[in-house]
N, C-alpha and C positions, 0 to 999 in steps of 0.2 A: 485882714490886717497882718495876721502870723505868716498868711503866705508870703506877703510883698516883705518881710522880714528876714523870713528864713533865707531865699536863695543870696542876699545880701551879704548874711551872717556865714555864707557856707562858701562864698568868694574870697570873703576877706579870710578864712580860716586857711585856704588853697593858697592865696599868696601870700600868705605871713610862714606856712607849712613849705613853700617852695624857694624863700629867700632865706628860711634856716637851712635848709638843704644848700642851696647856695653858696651860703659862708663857710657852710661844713667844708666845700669843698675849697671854696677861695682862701681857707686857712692852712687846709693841707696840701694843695695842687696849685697854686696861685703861683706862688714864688718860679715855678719853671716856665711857665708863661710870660712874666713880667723880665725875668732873667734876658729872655732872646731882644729886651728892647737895648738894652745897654748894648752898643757897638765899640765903646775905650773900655777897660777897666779902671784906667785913670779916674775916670770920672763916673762910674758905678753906681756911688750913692745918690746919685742925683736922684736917680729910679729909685733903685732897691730901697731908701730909706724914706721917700713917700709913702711907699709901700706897706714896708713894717708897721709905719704911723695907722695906718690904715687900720690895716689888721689888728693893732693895738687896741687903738680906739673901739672898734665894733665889738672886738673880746670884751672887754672892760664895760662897756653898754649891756652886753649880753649877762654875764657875770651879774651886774648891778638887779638889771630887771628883773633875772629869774633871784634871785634873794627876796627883792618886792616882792615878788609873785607867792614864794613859798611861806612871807610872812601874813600875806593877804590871805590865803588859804590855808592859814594853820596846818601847813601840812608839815608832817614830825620826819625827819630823817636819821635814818637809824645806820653809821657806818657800818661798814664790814671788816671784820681783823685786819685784811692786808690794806682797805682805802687806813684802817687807822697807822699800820705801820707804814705805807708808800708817806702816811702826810711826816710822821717820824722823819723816815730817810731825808725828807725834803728839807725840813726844818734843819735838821744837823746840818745839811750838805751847803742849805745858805748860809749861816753862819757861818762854817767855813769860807765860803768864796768872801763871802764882806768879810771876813778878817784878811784872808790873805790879801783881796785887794788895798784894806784899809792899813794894814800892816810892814805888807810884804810885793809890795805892788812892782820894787825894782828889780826881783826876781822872776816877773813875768815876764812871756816872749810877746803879748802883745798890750795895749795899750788898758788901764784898768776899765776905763768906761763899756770896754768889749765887752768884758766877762758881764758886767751888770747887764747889758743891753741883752744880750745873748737868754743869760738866762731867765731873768724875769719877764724883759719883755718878748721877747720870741718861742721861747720855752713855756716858762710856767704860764700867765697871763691865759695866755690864748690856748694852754693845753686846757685846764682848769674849766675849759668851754664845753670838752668834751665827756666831762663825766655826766654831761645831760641830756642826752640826744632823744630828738623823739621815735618812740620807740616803734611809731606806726608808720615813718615815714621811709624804710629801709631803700626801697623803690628808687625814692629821689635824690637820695644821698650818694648812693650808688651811679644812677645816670648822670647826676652832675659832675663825680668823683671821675668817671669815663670819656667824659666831652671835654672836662682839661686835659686827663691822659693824652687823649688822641690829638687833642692839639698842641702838646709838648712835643708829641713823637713827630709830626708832622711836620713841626717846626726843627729839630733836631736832625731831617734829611735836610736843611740849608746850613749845618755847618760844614764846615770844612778842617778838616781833621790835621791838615799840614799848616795849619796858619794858626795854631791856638795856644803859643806859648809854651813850654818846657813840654805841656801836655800834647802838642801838638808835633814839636819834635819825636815823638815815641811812637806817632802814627795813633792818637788816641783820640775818638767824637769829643769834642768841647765847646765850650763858649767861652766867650771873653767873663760872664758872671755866672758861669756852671761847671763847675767839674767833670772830667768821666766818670766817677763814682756815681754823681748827683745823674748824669745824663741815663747809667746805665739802670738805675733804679727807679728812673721814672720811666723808666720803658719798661723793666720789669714788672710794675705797679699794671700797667697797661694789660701786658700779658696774663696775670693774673684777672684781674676786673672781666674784661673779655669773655676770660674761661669759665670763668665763673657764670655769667651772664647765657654762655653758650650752652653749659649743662642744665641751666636752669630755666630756661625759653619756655616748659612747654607748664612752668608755672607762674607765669608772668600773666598779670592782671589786667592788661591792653595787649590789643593786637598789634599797636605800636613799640612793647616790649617784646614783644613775641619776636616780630621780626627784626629787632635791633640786635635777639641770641643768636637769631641765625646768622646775619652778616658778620659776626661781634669774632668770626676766626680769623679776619681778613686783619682788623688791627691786632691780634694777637700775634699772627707772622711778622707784622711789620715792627712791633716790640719787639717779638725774638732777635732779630734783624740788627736791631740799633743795639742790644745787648750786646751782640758780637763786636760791632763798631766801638762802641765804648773800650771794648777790652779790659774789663774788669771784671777780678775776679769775685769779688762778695755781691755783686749783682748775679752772676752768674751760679754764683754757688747758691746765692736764695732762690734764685728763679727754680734749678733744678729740686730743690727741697722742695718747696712750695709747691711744685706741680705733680709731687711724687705725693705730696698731703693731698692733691686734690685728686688724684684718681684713684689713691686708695681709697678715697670718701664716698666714690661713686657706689651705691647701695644696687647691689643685685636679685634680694628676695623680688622686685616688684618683675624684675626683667624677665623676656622672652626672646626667642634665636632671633628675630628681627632687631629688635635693643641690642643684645651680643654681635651682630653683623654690621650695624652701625656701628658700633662704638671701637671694631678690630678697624671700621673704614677711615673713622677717625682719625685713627693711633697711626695707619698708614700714612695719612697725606701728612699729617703730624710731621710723621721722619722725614721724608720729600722735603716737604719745608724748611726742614733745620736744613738737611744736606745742601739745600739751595742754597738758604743763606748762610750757611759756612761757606759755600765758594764764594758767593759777592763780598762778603766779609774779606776774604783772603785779595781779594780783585780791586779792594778800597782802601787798600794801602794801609790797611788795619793792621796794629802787633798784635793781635790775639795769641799765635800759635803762640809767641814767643814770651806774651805773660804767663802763658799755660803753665809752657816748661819753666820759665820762672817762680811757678807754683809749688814745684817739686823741689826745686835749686833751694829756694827759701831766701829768693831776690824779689821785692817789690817793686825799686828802678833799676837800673840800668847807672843813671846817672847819680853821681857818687855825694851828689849836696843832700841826698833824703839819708835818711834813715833807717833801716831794715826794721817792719813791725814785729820780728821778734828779738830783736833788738832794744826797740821801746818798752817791751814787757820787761825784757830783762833790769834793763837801767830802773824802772817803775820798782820793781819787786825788791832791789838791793836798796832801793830808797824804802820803802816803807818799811824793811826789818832792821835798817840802819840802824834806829835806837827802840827802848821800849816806848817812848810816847808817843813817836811817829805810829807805831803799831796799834796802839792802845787807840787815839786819840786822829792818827791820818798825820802825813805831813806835808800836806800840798793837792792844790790843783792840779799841777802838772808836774811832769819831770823836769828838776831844775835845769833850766836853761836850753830847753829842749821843746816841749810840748806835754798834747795830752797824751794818752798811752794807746791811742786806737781801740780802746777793751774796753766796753765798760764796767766788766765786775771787776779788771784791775782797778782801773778809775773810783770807783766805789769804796776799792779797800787805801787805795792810796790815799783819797782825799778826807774818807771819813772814818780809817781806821779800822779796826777787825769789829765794832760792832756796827759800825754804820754798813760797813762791805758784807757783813752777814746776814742784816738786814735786807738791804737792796738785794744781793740775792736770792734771799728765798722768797723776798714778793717777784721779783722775777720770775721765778720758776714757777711758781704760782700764776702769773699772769698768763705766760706762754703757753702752761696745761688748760686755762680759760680759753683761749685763744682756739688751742689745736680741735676741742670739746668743740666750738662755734663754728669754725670751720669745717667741720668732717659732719657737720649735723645736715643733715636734708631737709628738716623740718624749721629752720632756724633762719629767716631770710638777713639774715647781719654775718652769714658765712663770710661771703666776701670779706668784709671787713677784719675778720677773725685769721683773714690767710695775708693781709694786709699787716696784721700787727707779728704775724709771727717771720713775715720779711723787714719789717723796721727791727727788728729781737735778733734775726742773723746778721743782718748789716752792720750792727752797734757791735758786735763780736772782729769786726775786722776793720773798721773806719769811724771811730766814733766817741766823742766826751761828752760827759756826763749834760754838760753848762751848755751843747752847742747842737745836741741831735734831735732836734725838736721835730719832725717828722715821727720818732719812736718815742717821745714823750703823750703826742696827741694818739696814736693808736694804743700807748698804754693806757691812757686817762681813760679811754674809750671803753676797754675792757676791764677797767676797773670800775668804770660808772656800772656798765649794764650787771658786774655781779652784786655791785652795793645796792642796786634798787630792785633785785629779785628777777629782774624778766630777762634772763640769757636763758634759760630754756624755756620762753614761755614765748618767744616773738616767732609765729610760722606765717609762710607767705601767706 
């Protein structure tokens, strides 16, 4: 009777274990998939806000049940100082936004119902999912997280970079419901998943992972690839970070001159590759060089309706020391009549003041030294994810509010779940 039981009980555990891997990834990778459906932006929401709905809802189910679950198993949870100051930061930061929306709503640039959608339901909700992950499934979470990459990037060689609105004008990869920022990061995400996968092949628990490390370089060029297309620079600058975290992580005690001969052969076709696609880059009518040297200029566009991001900082900073309450206390979401600050530990100090902005940043700093700790571990199979959050932590530094970066909300909830429940240095493949 146990028999005809067990193997029942050990299916349904595989598919309940492979449709949270699933959402893991249809919460964090979903939206650039569902993006390439919309063809107007006029009409946009039709998609994208089914979408949200979606993902709202399954957050909010998930959230619910594992509360049942922890109350049915008296199981005690014990925070950790920063989950108890990151929920601090929160706390302060919404009351801010419901005030200023409920308050101050005609000094925003866009509509107030935004700010609320944005941050609870896209942000917080569905971040609040990932401070639970299961902690044995790294495997799945990852291959799921990979198979939307590759098919964002795959999807991202059908746009058309001359046809895509202001963005399109600059010679920039876009969508009609993607940005270049967005496009170049999830190609970046790509690259990194990949390399990750590819250093780690000869620890992978199927022969079916095994061989998904070995092909896993062929999407990692073609991510490179799109980074360039995209022509942006905070994708570009995290990809470079991130890949410099990951081959300093490469542990040498165990290697031998065959290990050292592969890994210089690597690094070779490595260069080949970029050099490659730097010229198709330059052949696809890409602005790359010319964001570059914009890089240095300390020009974001070209075209004179944006704003320069250190610009933004500045107008941000002269606002908050304006008065002592603004300083004290935050004065505002955004810079009046302007936007958010691109930053987000200006954003932080702007909207919630010198304790709330010292707060957020030292659980930042904190998170990212979690982070860089996970990713550089060999022994650790939630690496990847760890080099994941410390590319959502550089991208929020150059394109990013506090209410609206929900990508870097879920990889920090992530990192902040696995240090409050004790197992980041205890999960090995």
């Amino acid at each position: 009777m146990s028999n005809a039981i067990n193997p029942t009980k050990s299916s349904f555990t595989v598919i309940l274990d492979n449709l949270r891997a699933f959402i893991f990834s249809l919460i964090l990778f979903g939206y650039g998939v569902i993006s390439f459906l919309v063809t107007d932006a006029s009409v946009s929401r039709m998609i994208t806000v089914p979408y949200r709905g979606i993902i709202l809802g399954v957050s909010s189910f998930l959230l619910a049940a594992t509360f049942v679950i922890n109350i049915l198993k008296k199981k005690k949870i014990f925070p950790s100082k920063i989950t108890l100051l990151l929920t601090v930061f929160i706390l302060i930061y919404s009351i801010r936004l419901l005030y200023e929306v409920g308050f101050h709503s005609d000094m925003l640039v866009r509509d107030s119902s935004e700010y609320l959608l944005y941050w609870f339901s896209i942000c917080l909700i569905p971040g609040l999912t990932f401070l639970d992950l299961n902690k044995d499934q790294s495997d799945n979470y990852r291959l799921f997280s990979w198979l939307f990459l590759c098919a964002i990037s795959l999807l991202s060689l059908t746009l058309d970079s001359q046809s895509s609105g202001s963005f399109g004008e600059a010679g920039r990869l876009a969508g009609q419901a993607l940005n270049p920022i967005s496009v170049g990061h999830y190609a970046t995400s790509l690259v990194l998943v990949s390399l990750n996968m590819f250093f780690t092949r000869k620890k992978a628990k199927s022969k079916n992972l095994k061989l998904i490390g070995r092909l896993s370089l062929f999407p990692a060029f073609l991510g490179t690839y799109i980074v360039f297309l995209s022509s942006s620079r905070g994708p570009l600058i995290a990809l470079i970070l991130c890949c410099t975290i990951l081959f300093l992580s490469l542990k040498s005690k165990d290697t031998n001159i065959i290990d050292v001969l592969k890994t210089i052969a690597t690094l070779a076709v490595i260069y080949l590759a970029i050099n490659f696609i730097f010229t198709l880059a330059l052949q696809s009518d890409s602005s790359f060089v010319d964001r570059m040297i914009g890089l240095f200029k300390g020009d974001d566009f070209d075209d004179t309706r944006f704003i320069q991001r250190p610009e933004l900082i500045r107008l941000a900073t002269q606002q908050i020391i304006a008065n002592l309450e603004g300083l004290v206390f935050g004065s505002g979401i955004e810079v009046l009549g302007v936007g958010y600050p691109h930053n987000l530990l200006v954003d932080a100090f702007l909207s919630t003041g010198i304790i709330g902005g010292l707060i957020f940043t030292f659980v930042y700093i904190d998170i990212v030294i979690k982070a860089i700790h996970i990713a550089t571990s060999s022994s650790n199979s939630w690496n990847w994810l760890g080099i994941l959050c410390i590319q959502q932590s550089i991208s929020v530094m150059f394109s990013g509010a506090l209410y609206a970066s929900n990508s870097f909300w879920y990889t920090f909830f992530a990192i902040a779940g696995m240090s409050a429940t004790g197992w980041r240095k205890k999960v090995v493949e």
